[in-house]
LUMLUM-331803 format. One record per residue: residue number from 1; x, y, z of N, C-alpha, C, O in turn; residue in three letters. Coordinates in Angstrom, 2 decimals. Example, Ala and Ser with C-alpha at 12.3 -4.5 7.8 and 13.67 -1.06 7.14 Angstrom:
// LUMLUM-331803
(1,(13.19,-5.69,7.80),(12.30,-4.50,7.80),(13.20,-3.30,7.80),(14.24,-3.32,8.46),"Ala")
(2,(12.85,-2.25,7.08),(13.67,-1.06,7.14),(12.90,0.03,7.87),(13.41,1.14,8.04),"Ser")
***
This chain:
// LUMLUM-331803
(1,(0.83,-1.17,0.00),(0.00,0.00,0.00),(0.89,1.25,0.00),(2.01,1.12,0.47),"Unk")
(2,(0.41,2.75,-0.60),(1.01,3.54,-0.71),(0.04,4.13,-0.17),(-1.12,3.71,-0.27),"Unk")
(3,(0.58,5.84,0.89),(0.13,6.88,0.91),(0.29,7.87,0.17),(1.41,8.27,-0.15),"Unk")
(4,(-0.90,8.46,-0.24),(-0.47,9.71,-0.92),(-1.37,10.77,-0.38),(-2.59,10.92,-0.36),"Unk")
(5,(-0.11,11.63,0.15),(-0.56,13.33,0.74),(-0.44,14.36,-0.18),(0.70,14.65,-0.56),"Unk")
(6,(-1.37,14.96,-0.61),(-1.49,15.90,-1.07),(-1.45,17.71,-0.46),(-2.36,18.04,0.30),"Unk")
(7,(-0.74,18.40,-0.70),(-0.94,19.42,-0.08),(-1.48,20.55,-0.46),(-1.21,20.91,-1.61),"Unk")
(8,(-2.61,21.61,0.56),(-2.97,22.60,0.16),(-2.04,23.83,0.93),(-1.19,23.70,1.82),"Unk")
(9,(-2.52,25.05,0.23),(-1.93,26.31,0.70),(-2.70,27.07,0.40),(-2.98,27.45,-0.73),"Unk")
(10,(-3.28,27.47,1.67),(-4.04,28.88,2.23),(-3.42,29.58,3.08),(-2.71,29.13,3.97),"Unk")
(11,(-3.73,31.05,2.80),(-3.30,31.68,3.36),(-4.57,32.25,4.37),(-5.79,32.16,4.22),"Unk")
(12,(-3.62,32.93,5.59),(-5.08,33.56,6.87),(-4.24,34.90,6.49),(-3.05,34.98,6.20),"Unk")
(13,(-5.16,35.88,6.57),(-5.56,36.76,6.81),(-6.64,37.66,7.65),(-7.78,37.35,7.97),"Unk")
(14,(-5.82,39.06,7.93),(-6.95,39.55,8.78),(-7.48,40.62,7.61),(-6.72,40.99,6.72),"Unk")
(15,(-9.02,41.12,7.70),(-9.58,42.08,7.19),(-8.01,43.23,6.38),(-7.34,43.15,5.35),"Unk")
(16,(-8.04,43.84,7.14),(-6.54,44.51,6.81),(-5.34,44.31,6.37),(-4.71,45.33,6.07),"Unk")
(17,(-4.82,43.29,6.23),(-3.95,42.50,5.26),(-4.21,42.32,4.02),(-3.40,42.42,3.10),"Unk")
(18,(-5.31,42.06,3.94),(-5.77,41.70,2.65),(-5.73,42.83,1.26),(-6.38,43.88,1.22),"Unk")
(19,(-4.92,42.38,0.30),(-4.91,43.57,-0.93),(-6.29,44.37,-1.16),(-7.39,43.86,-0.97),"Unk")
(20,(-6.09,45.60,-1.57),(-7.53,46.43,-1.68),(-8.26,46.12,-2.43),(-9.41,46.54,-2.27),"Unk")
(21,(-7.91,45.04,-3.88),(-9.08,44.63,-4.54),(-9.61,43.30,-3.83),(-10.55,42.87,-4.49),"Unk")
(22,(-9.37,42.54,-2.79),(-9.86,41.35,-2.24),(-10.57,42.12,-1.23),(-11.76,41.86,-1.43),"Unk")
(23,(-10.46,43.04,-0.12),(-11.27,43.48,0.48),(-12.21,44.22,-0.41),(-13.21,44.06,0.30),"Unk")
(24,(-12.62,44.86,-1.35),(-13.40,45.20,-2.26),(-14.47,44.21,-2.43),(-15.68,44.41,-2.32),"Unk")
(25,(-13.80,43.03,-2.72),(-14.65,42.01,-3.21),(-15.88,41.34,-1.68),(-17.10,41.22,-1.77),"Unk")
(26,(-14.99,41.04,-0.44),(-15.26,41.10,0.67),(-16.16,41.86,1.27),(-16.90,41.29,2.07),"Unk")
(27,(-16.29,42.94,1.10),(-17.24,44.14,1.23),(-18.55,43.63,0.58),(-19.59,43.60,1.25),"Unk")
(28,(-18.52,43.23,-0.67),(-19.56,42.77,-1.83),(-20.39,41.85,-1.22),(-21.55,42.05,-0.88),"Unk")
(29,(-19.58,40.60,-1.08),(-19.92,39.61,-0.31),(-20.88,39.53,1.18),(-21.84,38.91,1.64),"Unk")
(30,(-20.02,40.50,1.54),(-20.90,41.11,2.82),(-22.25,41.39,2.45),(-23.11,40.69,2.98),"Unk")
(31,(-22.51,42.00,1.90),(-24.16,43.15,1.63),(-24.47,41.93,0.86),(-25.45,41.44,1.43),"Unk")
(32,(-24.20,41.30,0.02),(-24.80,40.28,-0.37),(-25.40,39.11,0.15),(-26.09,38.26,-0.44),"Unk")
(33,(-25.04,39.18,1.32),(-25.31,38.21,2.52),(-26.97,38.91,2.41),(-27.82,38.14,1.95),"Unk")
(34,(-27.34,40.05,2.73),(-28.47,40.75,3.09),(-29.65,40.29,1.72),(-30.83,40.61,1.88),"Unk")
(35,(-29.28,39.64,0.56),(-30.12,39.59,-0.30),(-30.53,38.28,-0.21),(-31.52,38.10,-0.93),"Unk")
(36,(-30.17,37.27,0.41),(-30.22,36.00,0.36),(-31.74,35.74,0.43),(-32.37,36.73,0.80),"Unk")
(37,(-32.43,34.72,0.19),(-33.39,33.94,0.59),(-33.35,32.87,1.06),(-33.24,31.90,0.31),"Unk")
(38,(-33.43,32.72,2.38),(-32.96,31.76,3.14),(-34.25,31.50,4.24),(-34.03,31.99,5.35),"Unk")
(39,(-35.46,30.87,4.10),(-36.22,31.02,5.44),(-36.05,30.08,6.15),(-36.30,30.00,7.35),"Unk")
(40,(-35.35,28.79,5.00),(-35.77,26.97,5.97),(-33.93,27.34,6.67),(-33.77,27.15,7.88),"Unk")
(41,(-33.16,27.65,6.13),(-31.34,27.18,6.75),(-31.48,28.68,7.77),(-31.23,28.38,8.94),"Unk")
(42,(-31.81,30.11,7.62),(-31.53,31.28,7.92),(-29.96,31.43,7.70),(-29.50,32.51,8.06),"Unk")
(43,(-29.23,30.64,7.23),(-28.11,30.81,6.82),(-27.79,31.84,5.19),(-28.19,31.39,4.12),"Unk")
(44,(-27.21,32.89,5.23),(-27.26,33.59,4.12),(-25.87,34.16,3.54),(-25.20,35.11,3.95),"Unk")
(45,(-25.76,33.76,3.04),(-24.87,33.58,1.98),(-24.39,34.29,1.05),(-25.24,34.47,0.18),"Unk")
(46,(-22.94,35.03,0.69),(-23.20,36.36,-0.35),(-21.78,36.07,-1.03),(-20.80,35.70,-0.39),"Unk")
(47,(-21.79,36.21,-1.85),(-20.41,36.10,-3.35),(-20.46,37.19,-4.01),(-21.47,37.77,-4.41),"Unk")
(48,(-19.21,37.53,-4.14),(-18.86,38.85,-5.27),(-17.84,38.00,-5.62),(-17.15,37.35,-4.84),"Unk")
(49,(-17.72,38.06,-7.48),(-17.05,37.19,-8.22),(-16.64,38.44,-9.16),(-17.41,39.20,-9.75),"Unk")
(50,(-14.97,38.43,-9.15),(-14.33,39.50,-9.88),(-13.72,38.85,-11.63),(-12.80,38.02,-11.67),"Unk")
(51,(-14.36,39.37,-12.87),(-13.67,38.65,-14.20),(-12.51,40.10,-14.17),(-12.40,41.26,-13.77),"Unk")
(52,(-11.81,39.00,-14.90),(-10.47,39.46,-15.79),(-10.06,41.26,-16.31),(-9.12,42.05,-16.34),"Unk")
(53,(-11.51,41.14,-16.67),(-11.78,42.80,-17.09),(-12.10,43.51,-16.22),(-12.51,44.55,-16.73),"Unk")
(54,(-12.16,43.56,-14.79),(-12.61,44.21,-13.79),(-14.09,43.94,-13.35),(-14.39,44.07,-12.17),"Unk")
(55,(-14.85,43.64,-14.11),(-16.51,43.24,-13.66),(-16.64,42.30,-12.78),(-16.00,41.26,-12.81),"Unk")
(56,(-17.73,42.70,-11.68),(-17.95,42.21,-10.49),(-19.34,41.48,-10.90),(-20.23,42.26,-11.24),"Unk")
(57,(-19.64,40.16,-10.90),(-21.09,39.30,-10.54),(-21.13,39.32,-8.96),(-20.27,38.96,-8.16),"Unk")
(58,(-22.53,39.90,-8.73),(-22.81,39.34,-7.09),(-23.62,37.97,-7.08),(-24.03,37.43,-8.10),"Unk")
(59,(-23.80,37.48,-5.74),(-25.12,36.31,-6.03),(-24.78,35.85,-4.78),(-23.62,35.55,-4.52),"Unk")
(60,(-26.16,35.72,-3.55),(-26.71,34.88,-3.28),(-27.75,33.85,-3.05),(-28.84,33.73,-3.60),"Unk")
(61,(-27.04,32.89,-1.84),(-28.00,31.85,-1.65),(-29.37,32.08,-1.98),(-29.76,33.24,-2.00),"Unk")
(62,(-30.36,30.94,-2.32),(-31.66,31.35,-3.07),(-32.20,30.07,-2.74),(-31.62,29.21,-3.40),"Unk")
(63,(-33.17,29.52,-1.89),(-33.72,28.69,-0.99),(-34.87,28.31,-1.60),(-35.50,29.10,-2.29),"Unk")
(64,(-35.23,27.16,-1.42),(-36.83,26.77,-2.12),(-37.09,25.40,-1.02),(-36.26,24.62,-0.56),"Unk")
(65,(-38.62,25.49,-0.81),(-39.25,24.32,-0.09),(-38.56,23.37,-0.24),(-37.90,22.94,0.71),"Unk")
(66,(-38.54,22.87,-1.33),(-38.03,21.64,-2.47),(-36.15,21.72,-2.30),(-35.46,21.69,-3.32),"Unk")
(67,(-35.63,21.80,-1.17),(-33.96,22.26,-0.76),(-33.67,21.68,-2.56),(-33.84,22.73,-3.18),"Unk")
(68,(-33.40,20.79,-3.42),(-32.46,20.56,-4.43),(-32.87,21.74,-5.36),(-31.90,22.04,-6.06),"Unk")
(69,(-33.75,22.39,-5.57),(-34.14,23.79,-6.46),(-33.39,24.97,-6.05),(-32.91,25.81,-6.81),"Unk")
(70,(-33.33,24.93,-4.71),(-32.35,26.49,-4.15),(-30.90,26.24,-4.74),(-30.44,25.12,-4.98),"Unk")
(71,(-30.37,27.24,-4.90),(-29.12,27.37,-5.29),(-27.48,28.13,-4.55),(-27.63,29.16,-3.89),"Unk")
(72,(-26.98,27.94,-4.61),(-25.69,28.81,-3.51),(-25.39,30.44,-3.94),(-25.77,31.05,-4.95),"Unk")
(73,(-24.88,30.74,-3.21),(-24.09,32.09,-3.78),(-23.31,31.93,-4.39),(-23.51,32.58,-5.42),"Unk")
(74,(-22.47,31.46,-4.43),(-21.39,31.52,-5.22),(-21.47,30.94,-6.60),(-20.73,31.38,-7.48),"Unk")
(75,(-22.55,29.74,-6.91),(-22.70,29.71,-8.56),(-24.28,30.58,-8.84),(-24.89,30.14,-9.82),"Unk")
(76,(-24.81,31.46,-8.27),(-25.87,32.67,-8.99),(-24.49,33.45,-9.56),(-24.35,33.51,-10.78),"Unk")
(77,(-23.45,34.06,-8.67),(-22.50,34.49,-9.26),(-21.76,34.12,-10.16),(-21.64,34.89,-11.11),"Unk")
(78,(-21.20,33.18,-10.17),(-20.65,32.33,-11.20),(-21.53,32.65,-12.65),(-21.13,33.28,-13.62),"Unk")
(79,(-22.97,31.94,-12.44),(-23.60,31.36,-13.62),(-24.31,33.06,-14.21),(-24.75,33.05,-15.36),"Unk")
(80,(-24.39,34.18,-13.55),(-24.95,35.47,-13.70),(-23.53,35.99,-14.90),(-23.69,36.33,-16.08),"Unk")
(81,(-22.57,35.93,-14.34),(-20.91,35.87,-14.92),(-20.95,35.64,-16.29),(-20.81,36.41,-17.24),"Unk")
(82,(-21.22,33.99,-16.20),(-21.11,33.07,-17.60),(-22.06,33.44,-18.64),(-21.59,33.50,-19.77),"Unk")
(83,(-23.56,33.77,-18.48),(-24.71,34.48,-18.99),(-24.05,35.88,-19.88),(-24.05,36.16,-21.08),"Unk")
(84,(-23.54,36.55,-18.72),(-23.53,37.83,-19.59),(-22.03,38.20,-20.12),(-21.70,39.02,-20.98),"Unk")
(85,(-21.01,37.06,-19.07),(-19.97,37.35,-20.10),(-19.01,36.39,-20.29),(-17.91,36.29,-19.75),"Unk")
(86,(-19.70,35.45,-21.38),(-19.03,34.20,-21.44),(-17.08,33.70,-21.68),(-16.29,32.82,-21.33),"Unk")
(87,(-17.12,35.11,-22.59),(-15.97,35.27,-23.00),(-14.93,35.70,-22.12),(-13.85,35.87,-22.67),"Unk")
(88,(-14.98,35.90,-20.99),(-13.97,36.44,-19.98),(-14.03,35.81,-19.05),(-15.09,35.37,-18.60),"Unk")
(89,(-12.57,35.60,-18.40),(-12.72,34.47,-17.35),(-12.70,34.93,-15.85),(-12.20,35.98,-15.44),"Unk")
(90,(-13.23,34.11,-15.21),(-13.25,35.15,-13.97),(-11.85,34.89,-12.79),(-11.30,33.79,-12.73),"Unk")
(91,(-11.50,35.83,-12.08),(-10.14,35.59,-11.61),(-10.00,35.67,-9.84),(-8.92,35.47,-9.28),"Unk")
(92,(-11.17,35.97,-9.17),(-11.35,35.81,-7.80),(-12.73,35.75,-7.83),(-13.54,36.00,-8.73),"Unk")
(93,(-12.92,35.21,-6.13),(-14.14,35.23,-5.44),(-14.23,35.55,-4.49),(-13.19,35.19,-3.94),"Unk")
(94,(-15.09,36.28,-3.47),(-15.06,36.14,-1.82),(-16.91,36.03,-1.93),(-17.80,36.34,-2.72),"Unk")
(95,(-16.71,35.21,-0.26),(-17.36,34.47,-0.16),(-17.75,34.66,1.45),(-16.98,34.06,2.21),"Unk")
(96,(-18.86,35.42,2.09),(-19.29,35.55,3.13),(-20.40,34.43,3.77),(-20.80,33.51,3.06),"Unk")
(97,(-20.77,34.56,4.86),(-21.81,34.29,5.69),(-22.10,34.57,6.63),(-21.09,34.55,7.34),"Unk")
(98,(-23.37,35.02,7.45),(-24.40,35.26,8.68),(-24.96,33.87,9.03),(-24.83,32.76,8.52),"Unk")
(99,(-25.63,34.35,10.11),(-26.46,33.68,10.53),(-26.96,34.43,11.61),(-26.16,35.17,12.18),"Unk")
(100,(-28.18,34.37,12.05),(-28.50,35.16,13.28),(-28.42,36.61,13.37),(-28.84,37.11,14.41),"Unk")
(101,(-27.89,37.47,12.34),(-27.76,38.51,12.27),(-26.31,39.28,12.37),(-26.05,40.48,12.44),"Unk")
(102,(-25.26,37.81,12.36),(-24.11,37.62,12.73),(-23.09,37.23,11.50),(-23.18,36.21,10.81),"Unk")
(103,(-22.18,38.16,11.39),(-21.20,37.30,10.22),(-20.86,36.00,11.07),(-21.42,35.86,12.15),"Unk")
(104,(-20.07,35.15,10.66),(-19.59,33.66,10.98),(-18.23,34.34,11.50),(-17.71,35.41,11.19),"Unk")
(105,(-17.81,33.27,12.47),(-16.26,34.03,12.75),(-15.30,33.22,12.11),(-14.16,33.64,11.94),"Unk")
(106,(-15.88,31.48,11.54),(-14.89,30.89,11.15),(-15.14,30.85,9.43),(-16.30,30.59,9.13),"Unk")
(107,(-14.45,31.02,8.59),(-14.59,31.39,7.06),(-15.52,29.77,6.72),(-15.27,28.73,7.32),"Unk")
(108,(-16.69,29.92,5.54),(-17.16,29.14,5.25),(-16.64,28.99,3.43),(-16.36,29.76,2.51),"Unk")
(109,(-16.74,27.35,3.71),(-15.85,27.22,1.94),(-16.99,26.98,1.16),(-18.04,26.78,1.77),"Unk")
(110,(-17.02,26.95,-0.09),(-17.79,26.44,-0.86),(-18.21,25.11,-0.81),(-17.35,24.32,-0.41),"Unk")
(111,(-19.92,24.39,-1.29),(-19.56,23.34,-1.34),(-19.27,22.19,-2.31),(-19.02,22.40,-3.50),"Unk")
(112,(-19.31,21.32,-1.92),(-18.59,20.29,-3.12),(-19.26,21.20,-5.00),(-18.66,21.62,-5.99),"Unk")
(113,(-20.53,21.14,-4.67),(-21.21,21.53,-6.11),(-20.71,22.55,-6.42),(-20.50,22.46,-7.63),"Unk")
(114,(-20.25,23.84,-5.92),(-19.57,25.18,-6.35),(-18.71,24.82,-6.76),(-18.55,25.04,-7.96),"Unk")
(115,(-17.54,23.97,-5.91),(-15.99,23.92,-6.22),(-16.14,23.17,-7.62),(-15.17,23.30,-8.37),"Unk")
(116,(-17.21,22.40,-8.09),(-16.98,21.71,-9.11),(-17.21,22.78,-9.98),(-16.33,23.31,-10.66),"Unk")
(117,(-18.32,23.06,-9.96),(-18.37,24.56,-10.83),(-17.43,25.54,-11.19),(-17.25,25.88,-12.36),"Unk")
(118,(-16.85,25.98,-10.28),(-15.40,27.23,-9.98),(-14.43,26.06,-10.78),(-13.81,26.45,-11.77),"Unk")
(119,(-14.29,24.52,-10.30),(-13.14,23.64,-10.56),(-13.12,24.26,-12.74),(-12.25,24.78,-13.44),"Unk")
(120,(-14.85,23.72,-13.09),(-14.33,23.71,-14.17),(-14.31,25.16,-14.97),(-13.91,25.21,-16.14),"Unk")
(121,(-14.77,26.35,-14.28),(-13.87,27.79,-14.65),(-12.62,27.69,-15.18),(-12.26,27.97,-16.33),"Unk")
(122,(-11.82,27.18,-14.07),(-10.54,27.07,-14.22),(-9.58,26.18,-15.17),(-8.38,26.26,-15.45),"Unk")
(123,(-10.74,25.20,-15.62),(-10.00,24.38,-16.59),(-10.70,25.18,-18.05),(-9.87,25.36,-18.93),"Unk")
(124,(-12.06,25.66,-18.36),(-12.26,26.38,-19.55),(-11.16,27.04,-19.75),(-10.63,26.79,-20.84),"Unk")
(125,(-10.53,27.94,-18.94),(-10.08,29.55,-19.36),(-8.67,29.44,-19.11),(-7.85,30.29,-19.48),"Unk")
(126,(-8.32,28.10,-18.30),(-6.79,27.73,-18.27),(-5.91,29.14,-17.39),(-4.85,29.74,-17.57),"Unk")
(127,(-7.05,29.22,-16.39),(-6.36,30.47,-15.31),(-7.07,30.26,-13.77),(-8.22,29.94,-13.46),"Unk")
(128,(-6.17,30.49,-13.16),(-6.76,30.53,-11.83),(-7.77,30.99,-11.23),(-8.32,31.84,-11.94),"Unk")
(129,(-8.25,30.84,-10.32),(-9.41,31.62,-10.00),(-8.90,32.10,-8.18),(-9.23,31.19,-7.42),"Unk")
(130,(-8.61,32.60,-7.87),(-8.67,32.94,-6.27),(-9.90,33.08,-5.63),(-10.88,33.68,-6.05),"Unk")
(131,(-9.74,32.39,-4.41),(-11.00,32.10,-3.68),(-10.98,32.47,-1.99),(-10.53,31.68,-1.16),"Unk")
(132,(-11.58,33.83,-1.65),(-11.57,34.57,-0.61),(-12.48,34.38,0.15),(-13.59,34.74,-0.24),"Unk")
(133,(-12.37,33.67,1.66),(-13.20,33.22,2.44),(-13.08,33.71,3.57),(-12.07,33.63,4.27),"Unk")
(134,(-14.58,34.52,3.97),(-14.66,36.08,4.68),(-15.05,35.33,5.99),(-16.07,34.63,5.98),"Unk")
(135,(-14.23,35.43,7.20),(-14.89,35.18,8.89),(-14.57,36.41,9.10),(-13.99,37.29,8.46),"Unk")
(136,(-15.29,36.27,10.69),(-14.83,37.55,11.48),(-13.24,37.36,12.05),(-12.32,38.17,12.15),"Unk")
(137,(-13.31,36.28,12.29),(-11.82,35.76,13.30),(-10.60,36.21,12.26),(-9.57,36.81,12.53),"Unk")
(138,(-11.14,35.63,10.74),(-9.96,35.37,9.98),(-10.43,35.25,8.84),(-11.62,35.02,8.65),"Unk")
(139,(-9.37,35.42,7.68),(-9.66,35.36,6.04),(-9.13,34.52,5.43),(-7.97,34.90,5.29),"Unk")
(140,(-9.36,32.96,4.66),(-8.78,32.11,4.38),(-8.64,32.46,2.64),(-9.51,33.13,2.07),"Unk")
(141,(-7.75,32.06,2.10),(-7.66,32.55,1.08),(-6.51,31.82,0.10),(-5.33,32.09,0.27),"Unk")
(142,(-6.95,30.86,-0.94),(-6.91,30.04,-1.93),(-6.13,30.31,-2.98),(-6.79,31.03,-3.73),"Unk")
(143,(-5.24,30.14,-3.36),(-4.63,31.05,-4.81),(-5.46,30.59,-6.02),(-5.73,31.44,-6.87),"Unk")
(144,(-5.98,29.04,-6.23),(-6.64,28.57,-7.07),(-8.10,27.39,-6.23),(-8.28,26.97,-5.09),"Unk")
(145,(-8.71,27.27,-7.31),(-9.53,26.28,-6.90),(-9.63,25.06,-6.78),(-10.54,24.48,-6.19),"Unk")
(146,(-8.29,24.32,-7.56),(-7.87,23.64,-7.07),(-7.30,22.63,-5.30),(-7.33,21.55,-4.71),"Unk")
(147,(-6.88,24.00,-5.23),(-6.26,24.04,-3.22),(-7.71,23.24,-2.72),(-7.52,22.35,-1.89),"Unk")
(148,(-9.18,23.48,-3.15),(-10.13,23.47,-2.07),(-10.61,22.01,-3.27),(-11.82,21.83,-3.24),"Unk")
(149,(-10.06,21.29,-3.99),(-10.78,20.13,-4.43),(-9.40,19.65,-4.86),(-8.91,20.16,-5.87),"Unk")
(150,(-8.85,18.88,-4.29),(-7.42,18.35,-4.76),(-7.70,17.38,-5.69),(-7.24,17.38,-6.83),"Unk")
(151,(-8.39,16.64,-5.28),(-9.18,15.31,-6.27),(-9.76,15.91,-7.60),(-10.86,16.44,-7.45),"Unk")
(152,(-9.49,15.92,-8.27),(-10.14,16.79,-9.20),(-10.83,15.72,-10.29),(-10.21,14.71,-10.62),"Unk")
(153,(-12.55,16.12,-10.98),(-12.78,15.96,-11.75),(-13.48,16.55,-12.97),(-14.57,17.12,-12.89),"Unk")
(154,(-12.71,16.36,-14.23),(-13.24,17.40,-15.09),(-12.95,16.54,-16.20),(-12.34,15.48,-16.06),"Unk")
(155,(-13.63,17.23,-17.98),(-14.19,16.89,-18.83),(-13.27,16.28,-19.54),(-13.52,16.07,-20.72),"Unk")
(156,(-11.98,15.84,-18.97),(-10.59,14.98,-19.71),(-10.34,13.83,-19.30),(-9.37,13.10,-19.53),"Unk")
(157,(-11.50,13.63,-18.52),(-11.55,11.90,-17.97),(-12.55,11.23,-18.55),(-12.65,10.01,-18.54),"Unk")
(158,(-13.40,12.06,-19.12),(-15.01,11.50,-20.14),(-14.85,11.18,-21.49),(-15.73,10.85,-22.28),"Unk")
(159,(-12.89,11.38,-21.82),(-12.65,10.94,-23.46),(-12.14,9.43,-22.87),(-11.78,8.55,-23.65),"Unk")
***
């Protein structure tokens, strides 16, 4: 038998460390938390997704009786992105959450279904995507999307 370790690298950050276009994005994320529809989780959710050319997609969480119909923040952003601007790739994300009327203090990641989403961004456009994950305590922060799905699967294993 063999082990195999794979390693990630994130970086922590505080609010203030962080370069002025990632707190920009952070900020986004924030107020976007406030648009959510969330009545069954009250968990709310907010993404600001920065493309290549400077354009910002917001998007959150979006909740339905039927939980598999609601959708995350981070792919309304994503898929709002791809809609209006297919041709440009997008090159960060941040990524907030509340609850209770409360940001989270520990950063929340995307889940499996986003990262696959964000995963295959990154293989269309053959560029990274940075992925900014907003607590109160601390700012975790991804150089690619990769770091947060090491296992990776995408459309070069279906030939």
């Amino acid at each position: 038998m063999q082990e195999l370790q794979i390693p990630i690298h994130i970086q922590v950050f505080s609010l203030e460390e962080l370069p002025e276009a990632d707190r920009e994005l952070v900020e986004i994320a924030k107020a976007m938390t406030k648009t959510s529809y969330s009545p069954y989780s009250h968990f709310q959710v907010g993404a600001a997704l920065r493309l290549k050319d400077g354009r910002i997609f917001k998007g959150s969480n979006q909740e339905n009786a039927a939980y598999p119909v609601g959708l995350c923040a981070e792919r309304t952003a994503f898929f709002a992105a791809g809609a209006n601007a297919p041709e440009v790739p997008p090159v960060s994300i941040a990524i907030a959450a509340q609850t209770g009327g409360q940001f989270i203090e520990t950063p929340v990641a995307p889940c499996g279904s986003c990262r696959q989403a964000l995963l295959e961004a990154e293989v269309r456009y053959q560029e990274p995507i940075r992925v900014i994950l907003y607590g109160t305590k601390n700012i975790f922060v991804a150089s690619n999307v990769r770091d947060l799905l090491p296992l990776t699967f995408d459309g070069s294993q279906l030939s």
